[in-house]
Gaussian input, Z-matrix of N, CA and C with variables (Angstrom, degrees):
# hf/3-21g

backbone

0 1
 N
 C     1     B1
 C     2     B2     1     A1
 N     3     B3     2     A2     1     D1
 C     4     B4     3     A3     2     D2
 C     5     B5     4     A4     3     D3
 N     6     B6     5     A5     4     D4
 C     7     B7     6     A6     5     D5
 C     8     B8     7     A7     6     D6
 N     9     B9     8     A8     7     D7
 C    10    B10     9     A9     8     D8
 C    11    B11    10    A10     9     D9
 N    12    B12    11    A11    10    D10
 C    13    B13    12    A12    11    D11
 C    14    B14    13    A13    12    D12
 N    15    B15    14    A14    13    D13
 C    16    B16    15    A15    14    D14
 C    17    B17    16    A16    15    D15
 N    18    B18    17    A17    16    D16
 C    19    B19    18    A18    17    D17
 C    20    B20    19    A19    18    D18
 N    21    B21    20    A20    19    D19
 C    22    B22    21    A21    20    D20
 C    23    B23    22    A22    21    D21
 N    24    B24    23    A23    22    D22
 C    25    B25    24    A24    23    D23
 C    26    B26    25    A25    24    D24
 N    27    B27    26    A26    25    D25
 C    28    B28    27    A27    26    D26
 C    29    B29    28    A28    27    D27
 N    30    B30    29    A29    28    D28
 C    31    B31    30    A30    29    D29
 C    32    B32    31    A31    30    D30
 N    33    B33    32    A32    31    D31
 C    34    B34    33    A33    32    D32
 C    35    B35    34    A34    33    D33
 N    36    B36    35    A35    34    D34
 C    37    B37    36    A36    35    D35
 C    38    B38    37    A37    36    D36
 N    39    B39    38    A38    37    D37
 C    40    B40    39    A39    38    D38
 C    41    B41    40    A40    39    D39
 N    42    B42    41    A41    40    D40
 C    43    B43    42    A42    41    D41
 C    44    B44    43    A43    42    D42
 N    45    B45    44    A44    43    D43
 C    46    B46    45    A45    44    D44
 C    47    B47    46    A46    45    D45
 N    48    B48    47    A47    46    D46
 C    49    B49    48    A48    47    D47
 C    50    B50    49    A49    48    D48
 N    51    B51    50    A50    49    D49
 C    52    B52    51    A51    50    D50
 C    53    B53    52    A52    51    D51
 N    54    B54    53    A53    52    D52
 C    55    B55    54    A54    53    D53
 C    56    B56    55    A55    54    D54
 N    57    B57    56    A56    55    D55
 C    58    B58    57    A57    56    D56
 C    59    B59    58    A58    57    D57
 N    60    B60    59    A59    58    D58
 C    61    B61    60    A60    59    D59
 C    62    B62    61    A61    60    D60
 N    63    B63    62    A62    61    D61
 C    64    B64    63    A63    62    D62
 C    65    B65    64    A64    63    D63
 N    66    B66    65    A65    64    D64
 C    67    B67    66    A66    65    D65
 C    68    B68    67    A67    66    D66
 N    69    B69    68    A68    67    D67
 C    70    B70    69    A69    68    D68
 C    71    B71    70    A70    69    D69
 N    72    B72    71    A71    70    D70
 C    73    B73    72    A72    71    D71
 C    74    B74    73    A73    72    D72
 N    75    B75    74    A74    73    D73
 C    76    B76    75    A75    74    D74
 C    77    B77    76    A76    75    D75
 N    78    B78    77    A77    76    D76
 C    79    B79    78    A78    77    D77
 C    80    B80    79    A79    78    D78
 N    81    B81    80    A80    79    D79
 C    82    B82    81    A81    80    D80
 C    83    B83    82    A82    81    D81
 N    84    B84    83    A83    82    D82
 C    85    B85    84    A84    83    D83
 C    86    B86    85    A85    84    D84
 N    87    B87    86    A86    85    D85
 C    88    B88    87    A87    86    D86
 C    89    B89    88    A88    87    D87
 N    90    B90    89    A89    88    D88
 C    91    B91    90    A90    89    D89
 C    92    B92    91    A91    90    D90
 N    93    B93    92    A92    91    D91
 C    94    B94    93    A93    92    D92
 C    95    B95    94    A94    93    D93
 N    96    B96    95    A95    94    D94
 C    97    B97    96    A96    95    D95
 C    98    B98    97    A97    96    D96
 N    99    B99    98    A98    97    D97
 C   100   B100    99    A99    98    D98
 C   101   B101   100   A100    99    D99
 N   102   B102   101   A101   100   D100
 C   103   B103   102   A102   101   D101
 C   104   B104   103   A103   102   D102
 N   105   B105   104   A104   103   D103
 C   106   B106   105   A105   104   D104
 C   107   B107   106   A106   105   D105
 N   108   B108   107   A107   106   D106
 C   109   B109   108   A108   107   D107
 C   110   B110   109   A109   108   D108
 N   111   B111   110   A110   109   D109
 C   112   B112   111   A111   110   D110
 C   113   B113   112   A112   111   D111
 N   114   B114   113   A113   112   D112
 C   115   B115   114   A114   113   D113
 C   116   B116   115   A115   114   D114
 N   117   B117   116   A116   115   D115
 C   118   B118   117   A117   116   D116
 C   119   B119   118   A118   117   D117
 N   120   B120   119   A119   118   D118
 C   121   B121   120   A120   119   D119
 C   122   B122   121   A121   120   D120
 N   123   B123   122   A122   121   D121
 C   124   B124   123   A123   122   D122
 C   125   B125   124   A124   123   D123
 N   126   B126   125   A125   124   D124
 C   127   B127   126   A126   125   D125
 C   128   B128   127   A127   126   D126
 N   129   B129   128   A128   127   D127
 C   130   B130   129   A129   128   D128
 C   131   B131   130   A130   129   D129
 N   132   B132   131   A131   130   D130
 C   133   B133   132   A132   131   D131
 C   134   B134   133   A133   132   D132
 N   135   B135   134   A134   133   D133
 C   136   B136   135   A135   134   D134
 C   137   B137   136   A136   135   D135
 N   138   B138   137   A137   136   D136
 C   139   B139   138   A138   137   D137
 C   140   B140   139   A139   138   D138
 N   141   B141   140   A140   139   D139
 C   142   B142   141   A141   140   D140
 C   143   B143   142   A142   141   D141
 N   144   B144   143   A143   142   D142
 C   145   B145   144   A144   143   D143
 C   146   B146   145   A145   144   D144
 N   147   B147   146   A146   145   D145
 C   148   B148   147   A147   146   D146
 C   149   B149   148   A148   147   D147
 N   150   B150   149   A149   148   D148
 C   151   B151   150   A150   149   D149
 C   152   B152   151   A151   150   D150
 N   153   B153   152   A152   151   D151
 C   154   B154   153   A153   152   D152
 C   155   B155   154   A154   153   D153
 N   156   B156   155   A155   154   D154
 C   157   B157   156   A156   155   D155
 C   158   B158   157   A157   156   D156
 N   159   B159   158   A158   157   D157
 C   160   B160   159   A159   158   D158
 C   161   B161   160   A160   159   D159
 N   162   B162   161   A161   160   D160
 C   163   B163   162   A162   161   D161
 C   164   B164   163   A163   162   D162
 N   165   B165   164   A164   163   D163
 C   166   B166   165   A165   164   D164
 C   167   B167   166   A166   165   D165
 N   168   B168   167   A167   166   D166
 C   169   B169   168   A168   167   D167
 C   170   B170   169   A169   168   D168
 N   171   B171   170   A170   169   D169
 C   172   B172   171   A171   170   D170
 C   173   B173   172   A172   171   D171
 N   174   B174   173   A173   172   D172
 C   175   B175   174   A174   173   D173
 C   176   B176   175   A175   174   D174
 N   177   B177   176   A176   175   D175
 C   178   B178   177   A177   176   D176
 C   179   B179   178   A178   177   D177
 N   180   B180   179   A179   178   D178
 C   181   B181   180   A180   179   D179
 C   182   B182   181   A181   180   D180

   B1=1.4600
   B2=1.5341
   B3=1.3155
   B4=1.7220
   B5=1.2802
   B6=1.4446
   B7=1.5893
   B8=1.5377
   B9=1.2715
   B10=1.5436
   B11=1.5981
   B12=1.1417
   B13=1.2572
   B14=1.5756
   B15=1.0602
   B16=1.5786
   B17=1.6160
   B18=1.6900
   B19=1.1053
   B20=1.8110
   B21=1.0310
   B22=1.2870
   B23=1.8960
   B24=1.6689
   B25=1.6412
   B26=1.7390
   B27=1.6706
   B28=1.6523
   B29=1.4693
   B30=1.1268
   B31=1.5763
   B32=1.7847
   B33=1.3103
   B34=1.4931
   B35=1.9152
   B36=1.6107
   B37=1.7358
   B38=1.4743
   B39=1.5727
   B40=1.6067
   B41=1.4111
   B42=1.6644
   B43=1.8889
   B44=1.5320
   B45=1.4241
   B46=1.4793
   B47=1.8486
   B48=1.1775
   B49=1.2306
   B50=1.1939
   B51=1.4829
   B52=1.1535
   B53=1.6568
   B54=2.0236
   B55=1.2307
   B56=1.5287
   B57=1.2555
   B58=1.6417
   B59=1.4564
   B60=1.2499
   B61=1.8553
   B62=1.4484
   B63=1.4591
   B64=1.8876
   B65=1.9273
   B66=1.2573
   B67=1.0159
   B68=1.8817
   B69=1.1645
   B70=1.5655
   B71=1.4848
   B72=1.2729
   B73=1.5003
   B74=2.3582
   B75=1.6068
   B76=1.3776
   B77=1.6002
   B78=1.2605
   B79=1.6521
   B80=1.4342
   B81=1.3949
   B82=2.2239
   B83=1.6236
   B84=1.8574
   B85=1.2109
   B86=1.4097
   B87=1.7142
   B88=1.3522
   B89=1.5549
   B90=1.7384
   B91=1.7730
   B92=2.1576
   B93=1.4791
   B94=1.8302
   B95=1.7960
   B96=1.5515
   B97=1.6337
   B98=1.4041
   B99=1.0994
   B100=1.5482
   B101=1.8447
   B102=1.7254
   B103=1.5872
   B104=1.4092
   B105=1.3070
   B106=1.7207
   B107=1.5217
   B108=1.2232
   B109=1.7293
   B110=1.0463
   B111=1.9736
   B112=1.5252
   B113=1.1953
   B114=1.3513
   B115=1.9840
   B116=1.1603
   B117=1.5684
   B118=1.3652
   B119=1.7469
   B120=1.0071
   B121=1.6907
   B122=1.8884
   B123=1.7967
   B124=0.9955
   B125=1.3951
   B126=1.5844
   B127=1.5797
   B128=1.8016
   B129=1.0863
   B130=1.8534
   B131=1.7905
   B132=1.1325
   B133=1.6014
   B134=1.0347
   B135=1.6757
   B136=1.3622
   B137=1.5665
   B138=1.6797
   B139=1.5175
   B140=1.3393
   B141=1.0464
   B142=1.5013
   B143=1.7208
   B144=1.6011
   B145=1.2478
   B146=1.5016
   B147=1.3751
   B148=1.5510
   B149=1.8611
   B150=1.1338
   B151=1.5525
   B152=1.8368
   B153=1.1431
   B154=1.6052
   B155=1.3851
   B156=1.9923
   B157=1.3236
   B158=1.9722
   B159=1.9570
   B160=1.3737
   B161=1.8173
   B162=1.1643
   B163=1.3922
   B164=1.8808
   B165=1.4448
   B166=1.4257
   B167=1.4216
   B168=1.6681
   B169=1.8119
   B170=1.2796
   B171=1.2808
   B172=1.3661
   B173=2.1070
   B174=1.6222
   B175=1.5207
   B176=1.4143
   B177=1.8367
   B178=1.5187
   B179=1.3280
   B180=1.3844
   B181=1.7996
   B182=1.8401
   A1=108.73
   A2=120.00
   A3=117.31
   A4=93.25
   A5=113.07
   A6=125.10
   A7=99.85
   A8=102.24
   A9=102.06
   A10=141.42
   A11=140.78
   A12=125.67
   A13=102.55
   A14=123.62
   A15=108.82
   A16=102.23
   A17=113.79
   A18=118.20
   A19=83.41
   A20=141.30
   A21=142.40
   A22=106.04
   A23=86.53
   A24=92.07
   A25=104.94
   A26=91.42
   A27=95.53
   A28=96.31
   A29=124.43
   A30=137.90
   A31=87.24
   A32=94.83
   A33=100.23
   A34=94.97
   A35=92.99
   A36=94.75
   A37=127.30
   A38=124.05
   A39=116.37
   A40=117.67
   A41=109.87
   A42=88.72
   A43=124.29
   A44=112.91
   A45=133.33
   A46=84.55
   A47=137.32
   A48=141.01
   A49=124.11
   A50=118.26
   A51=149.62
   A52=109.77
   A53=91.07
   A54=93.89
   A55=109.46
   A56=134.86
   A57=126.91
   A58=104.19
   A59=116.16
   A60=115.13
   A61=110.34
   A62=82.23
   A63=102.94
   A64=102.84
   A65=143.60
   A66=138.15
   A67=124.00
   A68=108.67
   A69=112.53
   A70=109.27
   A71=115.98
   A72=114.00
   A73=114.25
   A74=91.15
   A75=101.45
   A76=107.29
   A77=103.60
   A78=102.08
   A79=128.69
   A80=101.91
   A81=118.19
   A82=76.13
   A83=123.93
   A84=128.20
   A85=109.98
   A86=109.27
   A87=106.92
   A88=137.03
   A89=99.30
   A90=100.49
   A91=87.74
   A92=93.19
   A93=101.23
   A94=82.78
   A95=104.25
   A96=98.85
   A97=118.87
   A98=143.26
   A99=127.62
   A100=102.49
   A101=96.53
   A102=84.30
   A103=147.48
   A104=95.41
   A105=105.28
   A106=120.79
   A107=128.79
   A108=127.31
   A109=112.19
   A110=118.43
   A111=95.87
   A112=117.74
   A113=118.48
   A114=102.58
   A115=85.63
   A116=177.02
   A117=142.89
   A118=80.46
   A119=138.48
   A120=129.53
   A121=102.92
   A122=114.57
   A123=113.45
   A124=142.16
   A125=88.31
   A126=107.07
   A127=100.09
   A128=100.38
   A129=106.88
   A130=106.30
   A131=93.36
   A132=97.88
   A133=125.46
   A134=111.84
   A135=112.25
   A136=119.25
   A137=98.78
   A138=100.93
   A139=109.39
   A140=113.76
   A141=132.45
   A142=98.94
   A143=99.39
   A144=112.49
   A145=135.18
   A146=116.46
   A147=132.23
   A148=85.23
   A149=127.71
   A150=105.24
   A151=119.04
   A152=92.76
   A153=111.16
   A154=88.96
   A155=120.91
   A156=117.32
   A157=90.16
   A158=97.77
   A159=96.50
   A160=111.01
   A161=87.91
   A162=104.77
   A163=136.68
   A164=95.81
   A165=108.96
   A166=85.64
   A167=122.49
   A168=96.69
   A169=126.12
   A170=116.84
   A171=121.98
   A172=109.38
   A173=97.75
   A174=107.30
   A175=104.57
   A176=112.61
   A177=117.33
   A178=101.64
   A179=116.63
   A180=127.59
   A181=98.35
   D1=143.28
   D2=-165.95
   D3=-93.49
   D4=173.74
   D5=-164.68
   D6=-95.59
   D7=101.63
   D8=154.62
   D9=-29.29
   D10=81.25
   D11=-159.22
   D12=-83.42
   D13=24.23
   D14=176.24
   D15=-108.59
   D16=-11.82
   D17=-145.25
   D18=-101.89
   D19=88.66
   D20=-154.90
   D21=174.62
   D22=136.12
   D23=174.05
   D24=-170.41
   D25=154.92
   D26=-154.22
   D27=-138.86
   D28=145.11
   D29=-164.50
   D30=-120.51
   D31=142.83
   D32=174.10
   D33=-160.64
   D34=99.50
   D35=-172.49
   D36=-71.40
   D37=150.16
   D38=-169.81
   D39=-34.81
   D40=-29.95
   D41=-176.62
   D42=-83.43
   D43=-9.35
   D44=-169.52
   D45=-83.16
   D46=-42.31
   D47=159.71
   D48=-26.15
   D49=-62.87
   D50=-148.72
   D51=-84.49
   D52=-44.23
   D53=176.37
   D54=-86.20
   D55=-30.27
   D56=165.32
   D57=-42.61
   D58=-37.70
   D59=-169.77
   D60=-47.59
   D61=-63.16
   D62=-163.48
   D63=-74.56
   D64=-1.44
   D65=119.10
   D66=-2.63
   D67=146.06
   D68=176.31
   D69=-90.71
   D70=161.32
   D71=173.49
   D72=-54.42
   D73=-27.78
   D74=-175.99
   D75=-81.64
   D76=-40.59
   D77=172.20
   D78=-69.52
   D79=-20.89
   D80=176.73
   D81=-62.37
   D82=-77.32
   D83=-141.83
   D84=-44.49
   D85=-67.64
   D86=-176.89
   D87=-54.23
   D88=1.03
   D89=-165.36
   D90=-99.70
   D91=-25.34
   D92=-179.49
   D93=-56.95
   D94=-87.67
   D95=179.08
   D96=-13.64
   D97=-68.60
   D98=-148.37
   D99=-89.80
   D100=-34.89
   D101=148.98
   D102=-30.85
   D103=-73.09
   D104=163.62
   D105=-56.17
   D106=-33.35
   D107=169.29
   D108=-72.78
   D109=-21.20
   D110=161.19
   D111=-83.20
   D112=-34.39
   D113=-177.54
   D114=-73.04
   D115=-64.19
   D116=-115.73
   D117=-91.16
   D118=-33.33
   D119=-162.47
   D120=-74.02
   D121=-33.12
   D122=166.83
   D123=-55.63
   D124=-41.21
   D125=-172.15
   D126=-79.87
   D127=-27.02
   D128=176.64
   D129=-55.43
   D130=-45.99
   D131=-171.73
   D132=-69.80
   D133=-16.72
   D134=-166.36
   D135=-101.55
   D136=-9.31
   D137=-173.06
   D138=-93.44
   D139=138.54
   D140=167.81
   D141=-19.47
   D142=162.61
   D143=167.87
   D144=-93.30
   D145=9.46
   D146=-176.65
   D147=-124.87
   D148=-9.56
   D149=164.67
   D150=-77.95
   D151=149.66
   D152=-167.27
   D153=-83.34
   D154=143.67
   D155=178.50
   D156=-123.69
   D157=160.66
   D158=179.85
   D159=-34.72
   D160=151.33
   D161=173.00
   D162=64.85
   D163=0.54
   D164=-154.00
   D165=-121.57
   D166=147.55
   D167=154.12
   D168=-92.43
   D169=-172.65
   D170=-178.88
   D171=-75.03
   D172=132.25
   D173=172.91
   D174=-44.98
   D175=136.91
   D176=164.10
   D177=-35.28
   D178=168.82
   D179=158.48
   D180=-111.91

């Protein structure tokens, strides 16, 4: 059965809050950045090896 992505939930407590707050506008950006290179590094890993990834084409068959 494939993984539900709706079926998902994440706790993130008031001080983990507090401390994203008090963060700089440059420090929010770069933690979004490495965010996103990890799900694009996740989603890389997970697809098959005859799937085509952005930018690349799909392997002959």
């Amino acid at each position: 059965m494939p993984f539900n992505r709706g079926d998902r939930t994440y706790y993130v407590s008031d001080e983990r809050l507090k401390a994203f707050k008090a963060l700089s506008t440059e420090e929010k950006l770069r933690w979004a950045e490495e965010l996103a290179t990890f799900i694009l590094l996740t989603r890389e890993s997970g697809k098959p090896a005859n799937q085509a990834q952005p930018g690349k084409p799909a392997p002959e068959k």
